[in-house]
C-alpha positions in Angstrom: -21.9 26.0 -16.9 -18.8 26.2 -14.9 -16.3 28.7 -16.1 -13.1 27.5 -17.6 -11.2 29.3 -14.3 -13.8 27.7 -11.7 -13.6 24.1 -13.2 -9.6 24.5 -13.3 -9.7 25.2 -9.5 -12.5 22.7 -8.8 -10.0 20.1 -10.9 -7.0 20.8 -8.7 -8.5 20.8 -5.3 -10.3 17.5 -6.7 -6.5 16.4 -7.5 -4.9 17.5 -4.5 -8.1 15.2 -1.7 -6.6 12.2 -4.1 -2.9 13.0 -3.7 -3.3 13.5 -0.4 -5.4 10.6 0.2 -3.4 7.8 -2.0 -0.4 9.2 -0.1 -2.1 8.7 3.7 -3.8 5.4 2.6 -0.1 4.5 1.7 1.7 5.4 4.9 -1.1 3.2 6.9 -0.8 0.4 4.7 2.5 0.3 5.1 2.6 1.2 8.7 0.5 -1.8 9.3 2.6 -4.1 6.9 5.8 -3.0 9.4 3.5 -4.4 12.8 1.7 -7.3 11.3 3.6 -8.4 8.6 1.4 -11.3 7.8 -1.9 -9.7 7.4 0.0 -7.1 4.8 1.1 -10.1 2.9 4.7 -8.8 2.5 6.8 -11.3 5.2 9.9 -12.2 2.8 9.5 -9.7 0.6 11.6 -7.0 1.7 9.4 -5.0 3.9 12.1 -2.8 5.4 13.2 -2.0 2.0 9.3 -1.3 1.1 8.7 0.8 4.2 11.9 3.0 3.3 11.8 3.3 -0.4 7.6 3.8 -0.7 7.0 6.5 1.0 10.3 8.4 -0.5 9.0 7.5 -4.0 5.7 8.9 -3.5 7.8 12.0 -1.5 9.7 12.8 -4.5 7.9 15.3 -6.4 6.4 17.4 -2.7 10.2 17.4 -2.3 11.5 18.5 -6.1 8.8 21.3 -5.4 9.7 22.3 -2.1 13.2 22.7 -2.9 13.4 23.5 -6.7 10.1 24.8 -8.2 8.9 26.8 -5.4 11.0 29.0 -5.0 10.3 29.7 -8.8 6.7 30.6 -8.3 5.3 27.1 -9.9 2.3 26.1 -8.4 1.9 22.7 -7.0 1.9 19.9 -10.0 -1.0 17.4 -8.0 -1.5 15.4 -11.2 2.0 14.8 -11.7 2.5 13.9 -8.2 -0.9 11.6 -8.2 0.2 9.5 -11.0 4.0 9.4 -9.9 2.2 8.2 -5.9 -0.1 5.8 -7.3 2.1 2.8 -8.4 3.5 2.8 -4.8 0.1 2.4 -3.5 -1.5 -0.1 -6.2 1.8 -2.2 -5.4 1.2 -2.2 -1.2 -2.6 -2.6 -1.6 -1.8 -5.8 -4.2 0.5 -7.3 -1.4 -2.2 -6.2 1.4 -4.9 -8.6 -1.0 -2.8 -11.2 -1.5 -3.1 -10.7 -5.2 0.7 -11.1 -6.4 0.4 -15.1 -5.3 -3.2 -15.7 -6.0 -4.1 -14.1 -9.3 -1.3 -15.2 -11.9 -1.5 -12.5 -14.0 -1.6 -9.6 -11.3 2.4 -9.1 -11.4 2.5 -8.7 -14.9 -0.6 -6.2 -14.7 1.5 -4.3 -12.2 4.7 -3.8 -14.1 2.8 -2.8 -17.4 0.2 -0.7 -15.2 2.6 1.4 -12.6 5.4 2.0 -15.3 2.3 3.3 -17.4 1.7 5.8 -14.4 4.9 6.9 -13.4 5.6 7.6 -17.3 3.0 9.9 -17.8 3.5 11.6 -14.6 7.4 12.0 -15.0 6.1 13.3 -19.1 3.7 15.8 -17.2 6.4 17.3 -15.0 8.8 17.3 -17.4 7.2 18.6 -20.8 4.7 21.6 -21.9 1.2 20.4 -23.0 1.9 20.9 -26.4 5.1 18.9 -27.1 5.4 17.1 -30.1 4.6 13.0 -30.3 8.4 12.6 -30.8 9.4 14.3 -27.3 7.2 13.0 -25.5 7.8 9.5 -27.1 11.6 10.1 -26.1 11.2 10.9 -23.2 8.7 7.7 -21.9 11.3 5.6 -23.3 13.9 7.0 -22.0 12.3 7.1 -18.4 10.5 3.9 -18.9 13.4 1.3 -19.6 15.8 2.9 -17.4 13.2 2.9 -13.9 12.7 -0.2 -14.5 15.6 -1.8 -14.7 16.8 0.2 -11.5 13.7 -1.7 -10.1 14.5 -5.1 -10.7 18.1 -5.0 -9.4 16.8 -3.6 -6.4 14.3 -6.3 -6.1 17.3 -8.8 -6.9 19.0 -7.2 -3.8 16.4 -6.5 -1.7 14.8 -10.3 -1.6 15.0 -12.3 -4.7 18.3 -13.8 -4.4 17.3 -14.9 -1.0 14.1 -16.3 -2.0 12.2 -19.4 -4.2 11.7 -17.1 -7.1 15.8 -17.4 -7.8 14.9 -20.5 -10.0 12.4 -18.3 -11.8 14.1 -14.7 -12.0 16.0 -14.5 -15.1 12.6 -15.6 -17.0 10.6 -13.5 -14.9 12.9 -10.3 -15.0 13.0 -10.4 -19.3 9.0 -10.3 -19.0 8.8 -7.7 -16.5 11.0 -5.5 -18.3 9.3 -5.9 -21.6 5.9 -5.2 -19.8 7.9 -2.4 -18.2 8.7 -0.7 -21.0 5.8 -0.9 -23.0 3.6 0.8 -20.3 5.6 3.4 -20.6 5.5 3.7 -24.5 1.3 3.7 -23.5 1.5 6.3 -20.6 3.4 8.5 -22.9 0.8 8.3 -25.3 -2.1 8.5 -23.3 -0.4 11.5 -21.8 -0.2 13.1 -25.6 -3.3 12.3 -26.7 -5.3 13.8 -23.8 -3.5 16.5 -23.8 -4.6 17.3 -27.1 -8.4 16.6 -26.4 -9.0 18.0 -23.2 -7.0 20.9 -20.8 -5.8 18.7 -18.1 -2.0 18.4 -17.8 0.0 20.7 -16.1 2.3 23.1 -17.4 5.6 22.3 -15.6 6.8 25.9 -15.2 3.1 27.5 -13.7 1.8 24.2 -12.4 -1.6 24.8 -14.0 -3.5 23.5 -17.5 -1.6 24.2 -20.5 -3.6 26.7 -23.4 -3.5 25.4 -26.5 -0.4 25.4 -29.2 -0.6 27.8 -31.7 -1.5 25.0 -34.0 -4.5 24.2 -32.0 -6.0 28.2 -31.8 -5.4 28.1 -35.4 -7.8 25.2 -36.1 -10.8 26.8 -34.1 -13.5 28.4 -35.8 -13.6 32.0 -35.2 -16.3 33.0 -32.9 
């Protein structure tokens, strides 16, 4: 059996190949979206705002770390920044399918999907492991709502005012915001209730697994 301090390392370097490797899948995908923007499926849908915006969304956390928590001693947070990459990919490799015009229901799976990941990684780099239900409730929904407002103004701007899907917006902007934000209440959720089964979100301030809350070490049977 792997030792809890062996299977914590063999988790983050297991973390850090898929971090790494959603991030680099992202920067070709887009890369090839920018020279052929047919075959990425993104011509009229804002791909200079894409190629901009993408890769600093899934920069965000390397850079919150390089400038802010390093110097503090925290290790590197790769599950927070995995989930908070993720939704940038899922979104370019959706457009790279064709899947937002040929599946109808793919949108809405996107909005209630990414918003789910982005929540629980903005509730792992912000919280301790053993937060209470209420926090980290507060906290999705008060990341949740807010990101994804931002995001539909900037896709207003960016291309839909310009575009067919004017007719359609106002409809389609309700529903994506109500998916929006109830991915988030779930990401926040799934976020708590792993945390309480199983030692796998980071601790924001050392970067690695949580221990237990007091409450937890004092349900165990003594061994």
């Amino acid at each position: 059996m792997t030792s809890p301090k062996s299977g914590s390392g063999s988790s983050r370097r297991t973390l850090a190949v898929l971090d790494i490797g959603a991030k680099a899948l992202l920067v070709v995908l887009l890369l090839v979206a920018v020279a052929y923007p047919d075959l990425g499926n993104l011509r009229g849908k804002a791909m200079g705002f894409r190629a901009v915006a993408y890769p600093l969304g899934a920069a965000i956390v390397p850079l919150l770390w390089w400038w802010l928590w390093r110097p503090r001693g925290t290790a590197y947070p790769w599950l927070g920044d995995l989930l908070i990459t993720l939704p940038w990919l899922t979104d370019t490799l959706g457009n790279r399918f064709d899947l937002f015009d040929t599946v109808w229901w793919f949108d809405d799976w996107m909005h209630f999907m990414n918003w789910g990941l982005l929540t629980a990684g903005f509730v792992v780099l912000t919280l301790p492991r053993d937060a209470a239900l209420s926090a980290v409730t507060e906290r999705a929904l008060a990341f949740g709502p807010v990101t994804a407002v931002a995001w539909e103004a900037g896709e207003y701007v960016a291309f839909v005012r310009h575009s067919s899907e004017l007719v359609t917006a106002y409809t389609d902007t309700l529903g994506d915001l109500t998916l929006g934000t109830l991915g988030a209440y779930v990401g926040g959720l799934c976020v708590y209730a792993l945390s309480r089964r199983r030692t796998i979100v980071e601790d924001p301030v050392t970067g690695r697994p949580s221990p237990p809350s007091v409450a937890q070490r004092s349900s165990q049977p003594a061994r």
